[in-house]
C-alpha positions in Angstrom: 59.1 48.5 -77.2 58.4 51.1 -74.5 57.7 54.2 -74.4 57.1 57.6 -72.2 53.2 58.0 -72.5 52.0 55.0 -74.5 51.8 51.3 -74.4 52.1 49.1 -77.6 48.8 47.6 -77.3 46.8 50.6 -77.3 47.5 50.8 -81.4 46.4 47.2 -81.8 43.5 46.3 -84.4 40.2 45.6 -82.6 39.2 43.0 -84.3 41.6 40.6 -85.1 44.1 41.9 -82.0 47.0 42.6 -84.4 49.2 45.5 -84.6 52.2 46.4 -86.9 52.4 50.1 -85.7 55.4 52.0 -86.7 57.8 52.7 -83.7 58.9 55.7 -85.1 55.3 56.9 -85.2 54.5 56.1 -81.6 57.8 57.9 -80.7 56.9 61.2 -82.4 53.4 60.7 -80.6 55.5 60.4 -77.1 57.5 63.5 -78.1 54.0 65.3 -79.0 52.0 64.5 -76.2 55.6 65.3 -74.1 55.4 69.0 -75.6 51.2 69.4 -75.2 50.9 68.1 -71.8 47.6 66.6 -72.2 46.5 63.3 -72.2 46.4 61.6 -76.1 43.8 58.7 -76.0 44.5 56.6 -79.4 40.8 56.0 -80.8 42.7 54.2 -83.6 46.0 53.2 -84.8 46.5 49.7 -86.4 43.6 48.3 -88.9 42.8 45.4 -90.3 41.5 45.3 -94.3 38.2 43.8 -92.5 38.1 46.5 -89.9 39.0 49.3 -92.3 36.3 47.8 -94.5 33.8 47.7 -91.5 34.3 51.3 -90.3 34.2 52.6 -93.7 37.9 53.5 -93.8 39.5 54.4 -96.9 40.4 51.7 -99.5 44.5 53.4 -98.9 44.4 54.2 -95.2 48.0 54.9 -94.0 46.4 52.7 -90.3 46.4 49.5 -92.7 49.9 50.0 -92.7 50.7 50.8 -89.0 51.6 54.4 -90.0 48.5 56.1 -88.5 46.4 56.9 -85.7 43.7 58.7 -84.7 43.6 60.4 -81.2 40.1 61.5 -79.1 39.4 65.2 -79.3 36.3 67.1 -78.8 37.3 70.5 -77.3 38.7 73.5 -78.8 40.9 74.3 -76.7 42.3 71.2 -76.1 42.4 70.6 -79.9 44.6 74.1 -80.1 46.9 72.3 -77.8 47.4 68.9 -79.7 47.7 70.4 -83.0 50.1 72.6 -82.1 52.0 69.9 -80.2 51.9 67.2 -83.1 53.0 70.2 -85.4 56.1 71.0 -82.7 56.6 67.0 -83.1 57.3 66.8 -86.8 54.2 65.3 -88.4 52.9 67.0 -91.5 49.8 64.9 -92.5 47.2 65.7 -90.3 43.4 65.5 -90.5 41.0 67.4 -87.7 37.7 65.6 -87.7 34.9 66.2 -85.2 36.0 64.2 -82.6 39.5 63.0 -83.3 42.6 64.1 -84.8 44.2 62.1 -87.6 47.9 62.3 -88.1 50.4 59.8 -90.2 53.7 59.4 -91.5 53.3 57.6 -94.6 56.2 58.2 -97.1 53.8 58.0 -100.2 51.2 60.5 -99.4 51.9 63.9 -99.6 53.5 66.0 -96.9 52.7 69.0 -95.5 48.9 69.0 -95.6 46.2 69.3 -93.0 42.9 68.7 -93.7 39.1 68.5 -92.6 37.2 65.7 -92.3 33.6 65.1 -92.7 32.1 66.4 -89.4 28.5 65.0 -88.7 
Protein backbone atom coordinates (compact mmCIF):
# COMPACT_ATOMS: atom_id res chain seq x y z
CA UNK A 1 0.00 0.00 0.00
CA UNK A 2 1.30 3.48 -0.62
CA UNK A 3 0.28 6.45 -0.17
CA UNK A 4 0.80 10.46 -0.71
CA UNK A 5 1.56 11.64 2.94
CA UNK A 6 1.64 8.48 4.98
CA UNK A 7 3.38 5.25 5.41
CA UNK A 8 1.58 1.99 6.53
CA UNK A 9 3.57 1.50 9.53
CA UNK A 10 2.85 4.63 11.20
CA UNK A 11 -0.83 3.07 12.07
CA UNK A 12 0.75 -0.04 13.54
CA UNK A 13 -0.17 -1.15 17.29
CA UNK A 14 2.75 -0.31 19.63
CA UNK A 15 2.78 -3.11 21.36
CA UNK A 16 2.37 -6.09 19.62
CA UNK A 17 3.67 -4.34 16.06
CA UNK A 18 0.35 -5.27 14.30
CA UNK A 19 -1.83 -3.27 12.11
CA UNK A 20 -5.09 -4.03 10.16
CA UNK A 21 -5.68 -0.31 9.29
CA UNK A 22 -8.35 0.34 6.79
CA UNK A 23 -6.88 1.56 3.34
CA UNK A 24 -9.77 3.42 2.68
CA UNK A 25 -9.21 5.24 5.94
CA UNK A 26 -5.60 6.12 5.33
CA UNK A 27 -6.67 7.33 1.83
CA UNK A 28 -9.33 9.85 3.11
CA UNK A 29 -6.49 10.90 5.68
CA UNK A 30 -4.03 11.49 2.42
CA UNK A 31 -6.90 13.43 0.74
CA UNK A 32 -7.38 15.47 4.14
CA UNK A 33 -3.98 16.31 4.97
CA UNK A 34 -3.70 17.00 0.82
CA UNK A 35 -6.54 19.79 1.31
CA UNK A 36 -5.06 21.24 5.01
CA UNK A 37 -1.55 21.41 4.07
CA UNK A 38 -0.15 20.72 7.33
CA UNK A 39 1.61 18.03 8.59
CA UNK A 40 -0.80 15.05 10.32
CA UNK A 41 1.34 13.04 12.91
CA UNK A 42 -0.86 9.74 13.69
CA UNK A 43 -0.51 9.47 17.63
CA UNK A 44 -2.74 6.37 17.09
CA UNK A 45 -4.30 4.24 14.57
CA UNK A 46 -4.29 0.40 15.06
CA UNK A 47 -4.85 -1.17 18.80
CA UNK A 48 -4.43 -4.11 20.23
CA UNK A 49 -7.36 -5.42 23.00
CA UNK A 50 -4.21 -5.31 25.39
CA UNK A 51 -3.15 -1.86 24.32
CA UNK A 52 -6.66 -0.53 24.25
CA UNK A 53 -6.97 -2.04 27.67
CA UNK A 54 -3.64 -0.46 28.83
CA UNK A 55 -4.41 3.15 27.68
CA UNK A 56 -7.79 2.99 28.97
CA UNK A 57 -9.45 2.96 25.54
CA UNK A 58 -12.97 2.22 25.17
CA UNK A 59 -14.16 -1.46 25.54
CA UNK A 60 -15.84 -0.61 21.38
CA UNK A 61 -13.00 1.54 19.99
CA UNK A 62 -13.40 1.86 16.19
CA UNK A 63 -8.85 1.59 16.38
CA UNK A 64 -9.42 -2.21 17.51
CA UNK A 65 -10.82 -2.53 14.27
CA UNK A 66 -8.26 -0.55 12.04
CA UNK A 67 -11.00 2.08 11.34
CA UNK A 68 -9.48 4.90 13.56
CA UNK A 69 -6.80 7.10 14.28
CA UNK A 70 -5.96 9.74 16.33
CA UNK A 71 -3.74 12.67 14.98
CA UNK A 72 -1.29 15.20 17.27
CA UNK A 73 -2.95 18.61 17.70
CA UNK A 74 -2.41 21.23 20.26
CA UNK A 75 -2.91 24.62 18.52
CA UNK A 76 -5.98 26.37 17.60
CA UNK A 77 -5.23 27.45 14.68
CA UNK A 78 -3.80 24.60 13.37
CA UNK A 79 -6.74 22.56 14.82
CA UNK A 80 -9.19 25.05 12.66
CA UNK A 81 -7.20 23.77 9.71
CA UNK A 82 -7.39 19.96 10.25
CA UNK A 83 -10.93 19.90 11.13
CA UNK A 84 -11.88 21.68 8.39
CA UNK A 85 -9.74 19.57 6.10
CA UNK A 86 -10.96 16.07 7.54
CA UNK A 87 -14.54 17.62 7.20
CA UNK A 88 -13.63 18.67 3.26
CA UNK A 89 -12.34 14.79 3.23
CA UNK A 90 -15.55 13.05 4.05
CA UNK A 91 -15.30 11.86 7.59
CA UNK A 92 -18.25 12.46 9.92
CA UNK A 93 -17.20 10.91 13.27
CA UNK A 94 -14.83 13.10 14.72
CA UNK A 95 -13.73 13.69 18.34
CA UNK A 96 -11.51 17.00 19.31
CA UNK A 97 -9.64 16.07 22.47
CA UNK A 98 -6.89 18.33 24.03
CA UNK A 99 -4.18 17.25 22.18
CA UNK A 100 -5.31 15.15 19.31
CA UNK A 101 -8.07 14.78 16.95
CA UNK A 102 -10.04 11.54 16.76
CA UNK A 103 -11.65 10.67 13.48
CA UNK A 104 -13.15 7.13 12.19
CA UNK A 105 -15.17 5.47 9.67
CA UNK A 106 -16.80 2.73 11.40
CA UNK A 107 -20.11 1.71 9.65
CA UNK A 108 -21.88 0.86 12.99
CA UNK A 109 -21.42 4.00 14.91
CA UNK A 110 -23.30 6.84 14.12
CA UNK A 111 -22.55 9.37 11.45
CA UNK A 112 -22.37 12.79 11.44
CA UNK A 113 -21.25 13.57 15.01
CA UNK A 114 -18.39 15.43 16.46
CA UNK A 115 -17.68 15.42 19.76
CA UNK A 116 -15.50 16.53 22.86
CA UNK A 117 -13.32 14.59 24.72
CA UNK A 118 -12.28 14.70 28.24
CA UNK A 119 -9.63 17.52 28.28
CA UNK A 120 -7.28 17.28 31.40
Amino acid sequence: MKFKYFRYDEFKCPCCGRNFTSERLIQMLDKAREIAKVKFVITSGYRCEKHNAFIKGSKNSSHLDGLAADILCVNPDTRYIILKALLQAGFNRIGIYEKHIHVDIDPHKPHGVVWLGKYK
